[in-house]
N, C-alpha and C positions, 0 to 999 in steps of 0.2 A: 413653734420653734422651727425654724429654718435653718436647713444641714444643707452643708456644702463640702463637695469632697476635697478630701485634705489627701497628702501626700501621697502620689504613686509610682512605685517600682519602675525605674530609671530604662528597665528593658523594655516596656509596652514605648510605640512609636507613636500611637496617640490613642489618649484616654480616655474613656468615657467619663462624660461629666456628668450632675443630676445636681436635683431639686425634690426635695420634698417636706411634709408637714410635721413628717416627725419620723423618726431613726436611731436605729440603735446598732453596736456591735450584736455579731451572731454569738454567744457566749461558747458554742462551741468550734467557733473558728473564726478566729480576728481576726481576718483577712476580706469578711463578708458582714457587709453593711443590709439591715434589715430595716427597709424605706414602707414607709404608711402615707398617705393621703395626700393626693396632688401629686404625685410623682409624675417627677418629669428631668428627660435622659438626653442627651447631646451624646451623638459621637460621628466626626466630620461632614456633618452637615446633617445630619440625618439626628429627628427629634422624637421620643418616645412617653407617651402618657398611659399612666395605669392606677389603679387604686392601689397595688403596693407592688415591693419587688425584693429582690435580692440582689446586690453588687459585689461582686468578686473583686476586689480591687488591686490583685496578686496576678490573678487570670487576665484581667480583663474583661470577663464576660457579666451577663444582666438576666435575670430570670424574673418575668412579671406576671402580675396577675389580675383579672377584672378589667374589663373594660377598655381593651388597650387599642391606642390609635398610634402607629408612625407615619411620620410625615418623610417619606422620602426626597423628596420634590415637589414643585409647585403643582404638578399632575400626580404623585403618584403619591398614595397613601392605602395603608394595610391594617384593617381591624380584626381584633380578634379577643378572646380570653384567656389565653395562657402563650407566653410568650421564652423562648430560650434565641439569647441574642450573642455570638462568639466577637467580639470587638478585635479577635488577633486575623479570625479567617472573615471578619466581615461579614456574617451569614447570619441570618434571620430566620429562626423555626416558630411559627404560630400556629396551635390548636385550638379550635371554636368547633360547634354544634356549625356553626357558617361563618366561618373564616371569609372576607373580601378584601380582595385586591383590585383598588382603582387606581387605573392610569386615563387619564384623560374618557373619552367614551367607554373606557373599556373596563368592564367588571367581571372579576375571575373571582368565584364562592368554589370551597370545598373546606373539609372538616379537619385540613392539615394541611399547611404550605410552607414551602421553606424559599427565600429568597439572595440570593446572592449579589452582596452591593457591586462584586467585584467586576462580574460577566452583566450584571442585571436583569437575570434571569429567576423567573417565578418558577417553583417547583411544586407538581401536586401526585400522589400515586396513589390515594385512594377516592375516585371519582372526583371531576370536577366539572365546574358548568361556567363556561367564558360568555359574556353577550355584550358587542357593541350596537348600539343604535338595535336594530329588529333583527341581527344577527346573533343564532344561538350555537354554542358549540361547547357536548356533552362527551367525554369522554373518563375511563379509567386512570389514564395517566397521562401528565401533560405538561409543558415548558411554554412559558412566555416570556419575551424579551422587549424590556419597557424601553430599549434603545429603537432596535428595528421594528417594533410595533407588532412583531410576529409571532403568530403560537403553534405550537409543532405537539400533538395528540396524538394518543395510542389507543388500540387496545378499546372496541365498541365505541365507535363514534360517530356520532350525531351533528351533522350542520344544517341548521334548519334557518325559515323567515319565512313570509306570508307568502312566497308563493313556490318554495321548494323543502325540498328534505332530502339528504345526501348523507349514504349510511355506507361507512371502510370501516378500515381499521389503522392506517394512518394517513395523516391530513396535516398539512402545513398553511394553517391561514394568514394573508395580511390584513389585518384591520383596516390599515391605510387605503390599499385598491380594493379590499372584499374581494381577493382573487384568493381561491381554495387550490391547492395541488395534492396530489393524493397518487399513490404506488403502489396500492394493493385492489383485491376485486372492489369496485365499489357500484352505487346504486344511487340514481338521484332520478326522484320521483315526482312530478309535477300535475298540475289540474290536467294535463292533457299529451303527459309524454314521459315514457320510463325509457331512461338511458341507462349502462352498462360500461365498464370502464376500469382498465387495471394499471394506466396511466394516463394519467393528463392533468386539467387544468378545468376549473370553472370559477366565472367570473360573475359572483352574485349577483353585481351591479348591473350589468347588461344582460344576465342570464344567457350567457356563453358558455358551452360544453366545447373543447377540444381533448379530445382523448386520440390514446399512440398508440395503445396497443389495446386488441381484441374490441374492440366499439362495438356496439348496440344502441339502436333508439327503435324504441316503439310507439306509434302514434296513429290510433286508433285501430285501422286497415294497412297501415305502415308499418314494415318490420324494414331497418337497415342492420345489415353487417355490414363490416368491413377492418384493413387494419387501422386509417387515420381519419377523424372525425371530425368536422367543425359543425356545431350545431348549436343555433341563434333560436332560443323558444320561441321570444318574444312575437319573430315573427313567421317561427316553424320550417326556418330553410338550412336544410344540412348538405352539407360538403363531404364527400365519405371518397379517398382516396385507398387503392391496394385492394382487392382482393374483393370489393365490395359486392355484395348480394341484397338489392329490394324488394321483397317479397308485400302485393298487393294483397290482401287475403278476401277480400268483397271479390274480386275480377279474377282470382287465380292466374294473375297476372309475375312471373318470375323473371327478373332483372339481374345481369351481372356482366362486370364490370371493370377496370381497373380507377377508374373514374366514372365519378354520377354526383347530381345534384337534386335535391329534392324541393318540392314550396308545396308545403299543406296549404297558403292561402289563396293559389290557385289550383291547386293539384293538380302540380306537375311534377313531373320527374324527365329527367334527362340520362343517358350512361352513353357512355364513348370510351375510347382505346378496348379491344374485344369485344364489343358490346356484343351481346347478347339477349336477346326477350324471348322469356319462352309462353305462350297461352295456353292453358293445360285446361284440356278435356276428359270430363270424367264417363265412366261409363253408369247409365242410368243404374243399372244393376249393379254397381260395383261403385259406392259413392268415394271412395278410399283409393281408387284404383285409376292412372294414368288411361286411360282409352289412345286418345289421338292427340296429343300435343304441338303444337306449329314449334317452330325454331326462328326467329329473325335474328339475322346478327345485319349488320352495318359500320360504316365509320361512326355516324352517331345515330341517335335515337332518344325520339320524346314520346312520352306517353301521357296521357293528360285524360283526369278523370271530369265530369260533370259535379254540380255542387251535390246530386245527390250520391256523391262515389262515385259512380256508376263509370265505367269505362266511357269513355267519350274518341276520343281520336289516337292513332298510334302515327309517327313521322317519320323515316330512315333516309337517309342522307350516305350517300358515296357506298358502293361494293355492297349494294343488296342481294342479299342472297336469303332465302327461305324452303324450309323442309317441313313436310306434314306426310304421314306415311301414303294417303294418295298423292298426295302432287306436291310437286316444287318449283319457285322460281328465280329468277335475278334481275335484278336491274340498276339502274343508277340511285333513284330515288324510286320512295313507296310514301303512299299514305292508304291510313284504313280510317274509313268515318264507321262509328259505331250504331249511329242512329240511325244508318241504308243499310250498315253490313255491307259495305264496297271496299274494296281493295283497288288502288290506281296503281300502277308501276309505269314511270317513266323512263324514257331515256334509254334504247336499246334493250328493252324488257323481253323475258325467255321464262313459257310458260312449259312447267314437262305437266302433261299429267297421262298416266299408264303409260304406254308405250307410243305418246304422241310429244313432238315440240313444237311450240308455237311462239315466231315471233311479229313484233311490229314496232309502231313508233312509238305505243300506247297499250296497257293492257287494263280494262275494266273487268273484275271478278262480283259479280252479287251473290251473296248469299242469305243460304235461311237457314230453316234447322236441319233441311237432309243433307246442309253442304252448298255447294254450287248450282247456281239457278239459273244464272245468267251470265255470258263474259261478251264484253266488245274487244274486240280488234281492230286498233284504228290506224291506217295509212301503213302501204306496204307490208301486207301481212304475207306470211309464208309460213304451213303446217308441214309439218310431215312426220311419217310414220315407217319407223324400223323394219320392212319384210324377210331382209336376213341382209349378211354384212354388204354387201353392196346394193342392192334392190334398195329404195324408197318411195312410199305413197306422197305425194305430194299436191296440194294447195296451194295457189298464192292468188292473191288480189290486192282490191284497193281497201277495201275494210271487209271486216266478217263479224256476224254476230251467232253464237252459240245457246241453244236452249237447251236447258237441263231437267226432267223429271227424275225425282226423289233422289237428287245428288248424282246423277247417269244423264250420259249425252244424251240428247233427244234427235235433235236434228238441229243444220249450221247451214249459215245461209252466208255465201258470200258474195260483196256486192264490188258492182263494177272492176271490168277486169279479169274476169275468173280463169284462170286457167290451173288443171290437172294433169299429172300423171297417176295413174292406178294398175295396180300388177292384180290382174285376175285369178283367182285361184278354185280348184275344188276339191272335195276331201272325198279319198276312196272309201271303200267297205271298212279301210283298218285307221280312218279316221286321218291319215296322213292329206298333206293339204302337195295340190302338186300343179303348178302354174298355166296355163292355158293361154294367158296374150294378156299386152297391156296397152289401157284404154289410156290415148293420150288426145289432149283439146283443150278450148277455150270457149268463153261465152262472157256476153254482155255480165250476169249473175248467176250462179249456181246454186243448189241446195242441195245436200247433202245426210241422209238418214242413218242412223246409228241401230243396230241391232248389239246389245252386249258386248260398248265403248268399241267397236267395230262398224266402217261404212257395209252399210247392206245395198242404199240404191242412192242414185246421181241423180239431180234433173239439172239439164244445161238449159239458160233461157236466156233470150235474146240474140238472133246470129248464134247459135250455137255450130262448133265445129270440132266434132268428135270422132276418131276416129279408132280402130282396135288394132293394133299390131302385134305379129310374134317375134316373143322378145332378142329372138337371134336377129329380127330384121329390126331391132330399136338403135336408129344412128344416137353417137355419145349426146347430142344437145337435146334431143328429147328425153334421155333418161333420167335428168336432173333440170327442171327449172333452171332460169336465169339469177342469179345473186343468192345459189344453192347454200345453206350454211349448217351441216350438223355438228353440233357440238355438246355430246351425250359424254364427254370427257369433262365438261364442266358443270356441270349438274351434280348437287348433293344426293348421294347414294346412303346417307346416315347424317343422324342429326350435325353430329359435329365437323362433317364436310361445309358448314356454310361459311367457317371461316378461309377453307381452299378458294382463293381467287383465280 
């Protein structure tokens, strides 16, 4: 027998129609049609199949049961087993063990959903699991909107696919871009990189992280803070503006920043505006403990590791300046190659170390493990040495090269050109040092012997012409070299003097 609904209450604006096998009044309330087998529900557009139901034909509403499939649209349809349908507010309540909501790719399970034809919005709040294509997304509570394609999740949640996993607490995804946003702490975790993140954006598609505020990426021996982040897994290059800190943890190697860029697939890292690089030396006895730390800052600065990690070359560009509690220097540009242990400073280069400066056109530093082994000075070099505030020891030539035992001057040879000034001194019974005349000359090349980073003895060679005066008889042009230049006012006295130009 085949029922068709008869007459309804003149106030519902549009009615729900139905089909079924068989039907009866509710004997306790004529107003409700009690529908069995094949049922099937119309109400403006929207079509509802169930093994039976109840119709309220007063209300307007539909209660089903068994098996129930609506077809909202030609993408979107909702099954489930227990069905409560309101035809005046529009709204769609279905209970199942797994309730699913398909719209086009996209399938939302949970054990209660309520849907709204008006907004078109899916509603779930006791767990649910959305997945389009290899996109999953598990949360407590949750809204989908079958118009904008978008799901908005609370409350433990999970977006996961084959090569990530991204755990907040809320997340606004678009199905259509596979672009995640998210506002609270979150966490997305991949084969080869943990990010950190209490806003921003990821784009599962290209596996793009931008996060705005507090950023973190970890990636292997790579640690970045900072506050703004763009970070491309695929091919490991991140962009970290504000505040940014690289921390190498293989090279003890620390970076920061107001800007830096990173590429794990060349390992390299770049930082500019403040740059900063700090090299942290530990002390063997103290593996925990800062011993001697360098300071570089610059305009910019690259540092670039070898494929096995391993420290390979550091670059600085414009306003170098470097602090290490023995020595410090400045120049235009630096490089340090890691496979010699050289340091080059170009370009007006200003070497202090103890109470010596040394300038030239060029400055080579080698080093080992005691420190300094070796330095060149090349073209127009000029040392000199502090005796009190007007007195200075001085060297100048065409180049010099310096030899170091166990990190201590040994002896300096310098070539072509040599010419000295030196203020003689001797120290009484009370240890007080009291001047005696100053040896002033030139020679073809000099060399020069250190006793305890102090000159002990001179050899002048080639044409040598040396001579000893007292210093009341020293006229002004001998007491200062030609192109004299101290400048112990511009030299970092503490670490964070490197950024005083």
């Amino acid at each position: 027998m085949l029922l068709t609904m008869a007459t309804i209450p003149s106030w519902a604006q549009k009615l729900i129609t139905y089909e079924a096998g068989m039907g009866t009044r509710d004997p306790s309330d004529a107003d409700v049609w009690i529908l069995y087998q094949r049922v099937r529900a119309e109400h403006e557009g929207m079509v509802l199949y169930a093994d039976s139901a109840l119709l309220n034909t007063v209300l307007n509403d539909f209660t089903a049961f068994g098996h129930i499939k609506i077809v909202i649209s030609d993408t979107t349809t909702i099954y489930g087993d227990q069905l409560y349908y309101d035809g005046v507010s529009r709204v769609v309540d279905i209970w199942d063990d797994t309730v699913r909501f398909i719209d086009g790719k996209t399938l939302l399970k949970s054990d209660h959903l309520s849907y709204d034809r008006v907004s078109s919005i899916a509603t779930y709040d006791t767990w649910g699991i959305t997945t389009n294509e290899d996109k999953r997304l598990v949360s407590r509570k949750g809204y989908y909107n079958s118009e904008t394609k978008i799901v908005d999740i609370y409350n433990d949640v999970e977006l996961s696919d084959s090569n990530m996993r991204l755990l907040t607490d809320t997340l606004t995804f678009n199905t259509n871009t596979n672009v995640a946003h998210f506002w609270s702490p979150t966490h997305i975790y991949t084969d080869s990189t943990t990010m950190y993140s209490e806003h921003g954006t990821y784009n599962t598609d290209l596996r793009y992280a931008h996060s705005m505020k507090r950023s973190e990426v970890h990636n292997g021996e790579k640690h970045i803070t900072c506050d703004t982040l763009h970070y491309y897994e695929e091919t490991e290059f991140g962009r970290a503006i504000g505040n940014v800190e690289l921390r190498d943890t293989v090279n003890d190697v620390i970076s920061t920043s107001r800007y830096a860029e990173t590429r794990q697939s060349d390992h390299t890292s770049f930082v500019t505006d403040s740059a900063l690089v700090r090299f942290v030396y530990h002390d063997e006895d103290n593996p925990d403990a800062e011993a001697d730390t360098l300071y570089l800052h610059a305009d910019s600065i690259i540092v670039v590791n070898d494929s096995a990690r391993h420290l390979q070359s550091v670059s600085a560009y414009r306003h170098v300046k470097v602090f290490r509690g023995d020595a410090q220097a400045m120049s235009d540009s630096l490089y340090y190659s890691a496979a010699d242990s050289t340091m080059r400073l170009f370009q007006s280069p200003v070497v202090w170390y103890d109470h010596y400066q040394a300038l030239a056109d060029t400055i080579i530093v080698l080093h080992d493990d005691d420190g300094a082994r070796q330095a060149w000075l090349n073209s127009n070099i000029f040392c000199i040495e502090q005796v009190d505030p007007d007195k200075f020891n001085q060297v100048k030539g065409r180049n010099a090269i310096v030899y170091f035992r166990k990190g201590e001057p040994h002896y300096a040879d310098v070539l072509g050109n040599a010419e000295m000034v030196y203020y003689l001194t001797e120290d009484d019974n009370h240890g007080n040092k009291s001047l005696i005349g100053v040896n002033v000359g030139a020679g073809s090349d000099m060399r020069i012997y250190f006793v305890d980073r102090a000159p002990d003895r001179v050899v002048t060679l080639g044409n040598p012409d040396m001579n000893t005066y007292p210093y009341d008889q020293l006229t002004p042009e001998k007491k200062q070299l030609g192109n004299f230049k101290w400048i112990e006012d511009r030299r970092p006295k503490k670490p964070l003097d490197v950024f005083v130009w």
